[in-house]
N, C-alpha and C positions, 0 to 999 in steps of 0.2 A: 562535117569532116573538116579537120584543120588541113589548111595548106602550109606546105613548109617549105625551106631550102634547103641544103645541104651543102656544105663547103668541104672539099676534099684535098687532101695537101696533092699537089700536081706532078711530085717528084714518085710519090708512093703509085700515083694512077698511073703515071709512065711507065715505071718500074715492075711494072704488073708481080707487086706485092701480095696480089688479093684480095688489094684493099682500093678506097670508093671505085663507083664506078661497075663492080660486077652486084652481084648479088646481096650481100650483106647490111648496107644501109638504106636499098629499096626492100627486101624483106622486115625489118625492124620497123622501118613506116608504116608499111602494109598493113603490118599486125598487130600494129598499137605495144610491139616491145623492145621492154632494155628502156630506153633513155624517152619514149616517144609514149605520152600519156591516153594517148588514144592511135587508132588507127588515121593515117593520114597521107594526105595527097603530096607527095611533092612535085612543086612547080617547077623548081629549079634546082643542077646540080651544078653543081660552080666550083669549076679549080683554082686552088691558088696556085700565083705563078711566083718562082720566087724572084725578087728577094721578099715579095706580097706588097710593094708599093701597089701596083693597081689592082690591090685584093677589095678596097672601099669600091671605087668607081666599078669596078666589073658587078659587084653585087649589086650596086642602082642603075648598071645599064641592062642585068636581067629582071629588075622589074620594071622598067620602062618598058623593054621587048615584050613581056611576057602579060605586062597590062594586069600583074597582080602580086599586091604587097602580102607573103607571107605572116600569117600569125608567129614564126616563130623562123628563127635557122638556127641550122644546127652545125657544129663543127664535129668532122666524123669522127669516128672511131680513132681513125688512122694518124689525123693530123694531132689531133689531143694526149695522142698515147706513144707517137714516132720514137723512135730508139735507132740511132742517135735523134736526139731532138732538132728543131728547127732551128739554124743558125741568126735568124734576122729574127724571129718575133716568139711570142710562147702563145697560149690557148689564150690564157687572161686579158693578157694586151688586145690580140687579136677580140675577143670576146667584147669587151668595152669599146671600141672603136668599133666596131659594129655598131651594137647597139644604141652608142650616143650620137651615130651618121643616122640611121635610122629608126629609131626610138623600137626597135621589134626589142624581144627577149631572145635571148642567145644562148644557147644551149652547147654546153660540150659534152661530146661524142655520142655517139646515137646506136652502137648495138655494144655485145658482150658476145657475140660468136668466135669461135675459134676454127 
């Protein structure tokens, strides 16, 4: 089973949008659907805070705590798709500065529920 992370924009989690956080991005994992090619474990759920400066270091101080590097993170549903959009960064940016801090593959958004 792959382990994963999940990165959930922190304004939406606040806002109790629906989005990460409740049910939707841990069901898609579970079940190996929508954006997630198998069933999978996620280790870590991780907000970003805005304006996402310490979006890098919060994600390698949860695998430090957590004592396990993800095959894969994922940017939710939520953060990748927000309306209005993200004022300081977009999925892309965010996507690549992940991956080139941490060499993982980086995936945007992780279900299709409504």
């Amino acid at each position: 089973m792959k382990k994963v992370a999940v990165i959930g924009c922190g304004a939406y989690m606040e806002s109790g949008y629906g989005c990460p956080g409740e049910w939707r991005c841990l069901k898609a994992a579970a079940l190996g659907d929508h954006k997630f090619d198998e069933a999978s474990q996620v280790v870590a759920f991780i907000k970003c805070e805005c304006p996402g400066r310490a979006l890098v270091p919060t994600v390698g101080m949860s695998m430090k705590l957590s004592e396990v590097k993800p095959d894969k993170i994922y940017l939710s549903s939520c953060l990748v798709n927000a309306r209005p959009g993200c004022p300081y960064s977009n999925a892309d940016e965010m996507a690549n500065i992940i991956s080139k801090n941490f060499g993982v593959e980086v995936i945007q958004g992780t279900h299709d529920y409504h």
